[in-house]
Backbone as a printed PyTorch tensor [residue, N CA C, xyz], in Angstrom:
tensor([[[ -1.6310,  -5.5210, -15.1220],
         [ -0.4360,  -5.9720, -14.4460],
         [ -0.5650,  -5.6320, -12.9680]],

        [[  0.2740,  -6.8320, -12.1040],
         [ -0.0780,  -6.1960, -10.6590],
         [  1.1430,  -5.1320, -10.4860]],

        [[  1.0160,  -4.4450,  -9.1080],
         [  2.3230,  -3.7460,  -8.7140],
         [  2.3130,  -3.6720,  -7.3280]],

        [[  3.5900,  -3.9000,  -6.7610],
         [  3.9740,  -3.9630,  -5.5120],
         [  3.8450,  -2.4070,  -4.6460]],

        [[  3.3540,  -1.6230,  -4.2340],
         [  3.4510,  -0.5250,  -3.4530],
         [  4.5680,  -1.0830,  -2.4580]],

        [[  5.7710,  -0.6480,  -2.3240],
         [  6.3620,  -0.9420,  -0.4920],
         [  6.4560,   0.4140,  -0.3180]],

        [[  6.0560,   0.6060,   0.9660],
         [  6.4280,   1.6320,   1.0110],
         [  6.9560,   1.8670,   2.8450]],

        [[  7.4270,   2.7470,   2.8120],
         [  8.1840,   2.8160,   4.6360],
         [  8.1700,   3.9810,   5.1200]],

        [[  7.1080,   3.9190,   6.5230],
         [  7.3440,   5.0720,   6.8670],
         [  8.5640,   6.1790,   7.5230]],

        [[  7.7220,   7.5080,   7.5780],
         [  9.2440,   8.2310,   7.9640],
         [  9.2090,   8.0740,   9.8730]],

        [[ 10.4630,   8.2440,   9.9510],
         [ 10.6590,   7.4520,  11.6900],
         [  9.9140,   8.5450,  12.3150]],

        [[  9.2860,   8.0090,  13.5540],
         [  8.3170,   8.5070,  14.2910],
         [  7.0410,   9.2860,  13.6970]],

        [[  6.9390,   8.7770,  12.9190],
         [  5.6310,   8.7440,  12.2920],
         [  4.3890,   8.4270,  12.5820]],

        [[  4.3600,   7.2180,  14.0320],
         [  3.1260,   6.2560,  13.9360],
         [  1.7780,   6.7060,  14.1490]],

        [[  2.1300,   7.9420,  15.0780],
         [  0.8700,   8.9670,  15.4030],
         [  0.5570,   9.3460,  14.2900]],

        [[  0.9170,   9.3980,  13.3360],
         [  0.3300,  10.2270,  11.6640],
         [ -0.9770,   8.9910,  10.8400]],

        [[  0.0730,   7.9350,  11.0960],
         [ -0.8410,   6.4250,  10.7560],
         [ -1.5160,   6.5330,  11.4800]],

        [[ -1.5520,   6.3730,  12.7820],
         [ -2.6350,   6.0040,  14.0320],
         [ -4.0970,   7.0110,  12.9330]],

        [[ -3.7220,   8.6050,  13.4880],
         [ -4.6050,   9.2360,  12.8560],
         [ -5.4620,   8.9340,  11.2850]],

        [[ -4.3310,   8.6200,  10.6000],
         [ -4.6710,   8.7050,   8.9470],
         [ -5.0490,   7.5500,   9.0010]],

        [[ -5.4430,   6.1490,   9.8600],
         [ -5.5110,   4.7940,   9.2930],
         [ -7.0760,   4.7530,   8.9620]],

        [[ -8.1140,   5.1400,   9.5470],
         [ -9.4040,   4.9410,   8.6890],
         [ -9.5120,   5.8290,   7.8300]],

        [[ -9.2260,   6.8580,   7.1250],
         [ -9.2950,   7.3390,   5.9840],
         [ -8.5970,   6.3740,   4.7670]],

        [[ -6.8850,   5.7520,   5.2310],
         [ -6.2620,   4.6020,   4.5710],
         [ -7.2740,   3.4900,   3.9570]],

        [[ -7.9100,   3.0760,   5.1450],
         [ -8.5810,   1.9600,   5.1080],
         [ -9.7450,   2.1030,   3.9610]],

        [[-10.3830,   3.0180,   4.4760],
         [-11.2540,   3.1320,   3.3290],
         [-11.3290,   3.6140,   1.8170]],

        [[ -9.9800,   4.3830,   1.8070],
         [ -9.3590,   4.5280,   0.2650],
         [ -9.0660,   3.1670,  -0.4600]],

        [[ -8.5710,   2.1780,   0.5170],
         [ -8.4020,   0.7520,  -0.4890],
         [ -8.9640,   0.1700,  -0.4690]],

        [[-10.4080,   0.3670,   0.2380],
         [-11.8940,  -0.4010,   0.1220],
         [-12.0890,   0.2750,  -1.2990]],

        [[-12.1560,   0.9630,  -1.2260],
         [-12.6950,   2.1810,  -2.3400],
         [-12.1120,   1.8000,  -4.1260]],

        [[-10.8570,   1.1050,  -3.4800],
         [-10.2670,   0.5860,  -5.4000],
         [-10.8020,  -0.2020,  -5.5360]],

        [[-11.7510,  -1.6070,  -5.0710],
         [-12.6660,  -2.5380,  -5.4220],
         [-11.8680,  -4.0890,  -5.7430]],

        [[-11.8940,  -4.3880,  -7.0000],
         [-11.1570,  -5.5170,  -7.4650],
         [ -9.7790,  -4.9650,  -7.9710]],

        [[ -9.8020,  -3.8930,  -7.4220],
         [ -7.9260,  -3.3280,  -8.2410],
         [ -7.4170,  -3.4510,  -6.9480]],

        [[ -8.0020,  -3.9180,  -5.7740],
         [ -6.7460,  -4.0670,  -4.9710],
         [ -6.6790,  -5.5530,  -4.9000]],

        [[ -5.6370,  -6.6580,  -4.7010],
         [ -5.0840,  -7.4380,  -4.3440],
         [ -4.7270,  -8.2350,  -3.0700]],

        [[ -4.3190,  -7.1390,  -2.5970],
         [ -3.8550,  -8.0410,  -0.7640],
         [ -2.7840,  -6.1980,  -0.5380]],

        [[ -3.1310,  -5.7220,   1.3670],
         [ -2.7560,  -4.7350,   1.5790],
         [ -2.3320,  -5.1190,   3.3410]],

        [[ -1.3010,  -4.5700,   3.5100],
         [ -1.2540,  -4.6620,   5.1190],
         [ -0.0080,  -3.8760,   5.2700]],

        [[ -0.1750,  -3.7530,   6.9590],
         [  0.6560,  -2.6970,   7.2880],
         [  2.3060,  -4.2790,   7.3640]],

        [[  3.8910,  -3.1950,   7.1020],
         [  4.5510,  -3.8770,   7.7700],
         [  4.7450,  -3.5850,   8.7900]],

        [[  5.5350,  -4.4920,  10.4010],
         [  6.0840,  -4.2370,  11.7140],
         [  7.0910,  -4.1300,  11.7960]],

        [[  7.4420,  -3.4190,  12.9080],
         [  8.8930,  -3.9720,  13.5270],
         [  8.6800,  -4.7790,  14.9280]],

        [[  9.7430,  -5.4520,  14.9830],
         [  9.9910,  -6.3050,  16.4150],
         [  9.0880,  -6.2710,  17.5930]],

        [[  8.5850,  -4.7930,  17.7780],
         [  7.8170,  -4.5950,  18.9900],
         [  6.1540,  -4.6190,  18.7870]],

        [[  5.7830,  -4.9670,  17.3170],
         [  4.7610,  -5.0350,  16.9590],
         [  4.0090,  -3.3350,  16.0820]],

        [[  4.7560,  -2.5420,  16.1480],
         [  4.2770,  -1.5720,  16.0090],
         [  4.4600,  -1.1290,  14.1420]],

        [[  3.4670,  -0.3010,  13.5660],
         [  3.1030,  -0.6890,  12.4240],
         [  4.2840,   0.2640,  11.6420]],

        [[  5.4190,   0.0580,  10.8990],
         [  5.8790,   0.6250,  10.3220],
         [  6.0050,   0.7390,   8.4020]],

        [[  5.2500,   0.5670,   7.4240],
         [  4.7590,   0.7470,   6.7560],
         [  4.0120,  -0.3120,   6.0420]],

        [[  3.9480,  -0.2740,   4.2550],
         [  2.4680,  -0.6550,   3.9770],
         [  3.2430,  -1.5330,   2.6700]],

        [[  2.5220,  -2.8850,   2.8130],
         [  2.3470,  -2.7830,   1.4220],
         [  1.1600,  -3.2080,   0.6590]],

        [[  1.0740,  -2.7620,  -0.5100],
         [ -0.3580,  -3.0230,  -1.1990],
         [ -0.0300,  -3.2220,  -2.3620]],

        [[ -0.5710,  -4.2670,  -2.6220],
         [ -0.9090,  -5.1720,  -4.1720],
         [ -1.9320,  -4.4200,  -5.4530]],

        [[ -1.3700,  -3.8060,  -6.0940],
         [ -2.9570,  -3.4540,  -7.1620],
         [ -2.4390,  -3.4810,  -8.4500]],

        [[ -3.7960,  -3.6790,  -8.8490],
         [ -3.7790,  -4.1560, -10.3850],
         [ -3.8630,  -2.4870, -11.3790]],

        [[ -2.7940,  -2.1360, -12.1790],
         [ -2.5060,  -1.2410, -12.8810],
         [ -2.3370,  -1.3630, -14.2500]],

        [[ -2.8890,  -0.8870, -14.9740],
         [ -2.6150,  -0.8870, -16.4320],
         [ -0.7750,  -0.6510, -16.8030]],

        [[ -0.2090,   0.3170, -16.4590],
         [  0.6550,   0.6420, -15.8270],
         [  1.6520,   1.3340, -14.5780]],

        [[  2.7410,   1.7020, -14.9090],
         [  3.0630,   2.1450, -13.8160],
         [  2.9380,   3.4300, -13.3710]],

        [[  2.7930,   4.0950, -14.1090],
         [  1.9040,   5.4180, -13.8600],
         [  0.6270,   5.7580, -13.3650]],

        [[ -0.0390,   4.6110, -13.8280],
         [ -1.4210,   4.4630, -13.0240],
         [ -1.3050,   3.9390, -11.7810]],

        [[  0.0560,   3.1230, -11.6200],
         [  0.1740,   2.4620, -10.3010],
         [  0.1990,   3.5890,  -8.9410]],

        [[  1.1010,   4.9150,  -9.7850],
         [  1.8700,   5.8060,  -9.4970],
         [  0.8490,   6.5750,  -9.0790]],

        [[ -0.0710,   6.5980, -10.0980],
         [ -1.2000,   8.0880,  -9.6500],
         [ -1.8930,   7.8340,  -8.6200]],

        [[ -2.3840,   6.4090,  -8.2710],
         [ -2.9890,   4.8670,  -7.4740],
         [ -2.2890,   6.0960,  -5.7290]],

        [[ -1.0000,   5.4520,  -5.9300],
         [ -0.0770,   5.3730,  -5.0070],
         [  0.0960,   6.7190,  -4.2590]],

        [[ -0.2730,   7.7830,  -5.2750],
         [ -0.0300,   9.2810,  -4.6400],
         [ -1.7360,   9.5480,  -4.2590]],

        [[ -2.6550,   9.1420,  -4.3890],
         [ -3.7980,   9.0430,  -3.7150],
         [ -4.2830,   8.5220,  -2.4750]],

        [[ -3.2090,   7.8730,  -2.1570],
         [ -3.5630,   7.6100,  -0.8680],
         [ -3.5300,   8.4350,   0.2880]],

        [[ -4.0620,   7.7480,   0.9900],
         [ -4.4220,   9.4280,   2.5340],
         [ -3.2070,   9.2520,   3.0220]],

        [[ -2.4680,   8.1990,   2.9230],
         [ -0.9910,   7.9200,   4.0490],
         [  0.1000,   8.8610,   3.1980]],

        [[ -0.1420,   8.7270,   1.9270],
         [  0.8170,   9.6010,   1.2610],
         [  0.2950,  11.2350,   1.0300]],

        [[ -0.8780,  11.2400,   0.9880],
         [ -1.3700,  12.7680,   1.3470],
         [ -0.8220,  13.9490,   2.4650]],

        [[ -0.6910,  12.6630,   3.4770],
         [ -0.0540,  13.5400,   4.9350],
         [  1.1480,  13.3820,   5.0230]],

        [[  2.0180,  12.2630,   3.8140],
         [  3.5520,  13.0820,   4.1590],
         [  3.9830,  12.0480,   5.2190]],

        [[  3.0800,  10.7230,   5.2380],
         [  3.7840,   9.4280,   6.4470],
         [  4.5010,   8.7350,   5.7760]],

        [[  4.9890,   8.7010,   4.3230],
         [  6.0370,   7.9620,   4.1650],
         [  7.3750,   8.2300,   3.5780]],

        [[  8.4640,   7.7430,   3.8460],
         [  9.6010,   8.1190,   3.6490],
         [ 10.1990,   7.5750,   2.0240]],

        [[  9.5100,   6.2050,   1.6900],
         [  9.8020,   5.9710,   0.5850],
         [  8.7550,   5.3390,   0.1660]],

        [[  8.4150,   5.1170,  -1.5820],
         [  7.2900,   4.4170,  -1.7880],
         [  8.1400,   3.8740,  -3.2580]],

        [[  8.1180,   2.6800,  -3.2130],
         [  8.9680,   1.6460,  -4.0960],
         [  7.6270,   0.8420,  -5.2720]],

        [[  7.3070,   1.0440,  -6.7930],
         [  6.1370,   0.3240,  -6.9700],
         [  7.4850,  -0.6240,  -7.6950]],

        [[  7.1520,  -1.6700,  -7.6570],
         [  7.9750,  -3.0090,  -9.0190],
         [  6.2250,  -3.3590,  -9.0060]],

        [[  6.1950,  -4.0710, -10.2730],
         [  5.9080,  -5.1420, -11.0200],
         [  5.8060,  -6.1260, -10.4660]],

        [[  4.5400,  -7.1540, -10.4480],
         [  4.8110,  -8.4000,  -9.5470],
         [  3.7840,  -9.4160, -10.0330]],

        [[  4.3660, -10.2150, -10.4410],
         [  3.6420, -11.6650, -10.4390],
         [  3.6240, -12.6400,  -9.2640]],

        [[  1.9490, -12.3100,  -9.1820],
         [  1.5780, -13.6850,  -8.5800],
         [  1.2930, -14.7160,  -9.1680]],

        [[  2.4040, -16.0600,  -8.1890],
         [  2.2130, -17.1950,  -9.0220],
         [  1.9330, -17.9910,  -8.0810]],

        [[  1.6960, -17.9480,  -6.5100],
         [  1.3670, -19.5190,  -5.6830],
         [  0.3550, -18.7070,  -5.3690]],

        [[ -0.4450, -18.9080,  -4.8680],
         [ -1.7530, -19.2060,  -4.0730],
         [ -2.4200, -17.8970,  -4.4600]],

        [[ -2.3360, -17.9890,  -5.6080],
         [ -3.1800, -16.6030,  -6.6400],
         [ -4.6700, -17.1570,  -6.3380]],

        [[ -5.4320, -16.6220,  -6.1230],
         [ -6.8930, -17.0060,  -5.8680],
         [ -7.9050, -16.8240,  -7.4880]],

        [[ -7.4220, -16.0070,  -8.2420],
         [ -7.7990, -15.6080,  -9.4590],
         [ -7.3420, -16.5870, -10.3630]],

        [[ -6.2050, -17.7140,  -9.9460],
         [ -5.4890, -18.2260, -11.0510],
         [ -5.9890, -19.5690, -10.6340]],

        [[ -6.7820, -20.5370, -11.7370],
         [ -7.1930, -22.1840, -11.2290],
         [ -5.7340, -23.0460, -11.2740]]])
């Protein structure tokens, strides 16, 4: 099953991302075909205020264990981390 990571960072945070973003980066290189599609969200001024990431979980606990492995959540940059359940159904690349 897939699962939605949203997650949002805590305010004035961005220096924590700035720092933690190639360790990030390469933790979700690192899940292989269990990740999906990942990017930071913005606000207005362009500046990166949190994440979301797509991965494929047996369940949500695995989504969960997934989710507390990350380096962004290691250091304590986010304020909330939301997983739902999510079907992709348009422009699924896996789906003919």
């Amino acid at each position: 099953m897939l699962y939605a990571l949203i997650c949002t960072d805590k305010p004035g945070a961005l220096q924590t991302r700035l720092d933690t973003r190639d360790d990030h980066i390469a933790f979700l290189k690192g899940l292989g075909a269990g990740l999906k599609a990942a990017g930071p969200f913005m606000d207005d001024d362009g500046n990166m205020t949190g994440s979301l990431v797509v991965i494929e979980a047996a369940n949500r606990n695995e989504a969960l264990a997934i989710a507390e492995e990350d380096p962004y959540a290691r250091v304590g940059l986010f304020e909330s981390v939301e997983i739902r359940p999510w079907n992709w159904v348009v422009k699924n690349p896996e789906v003919s």
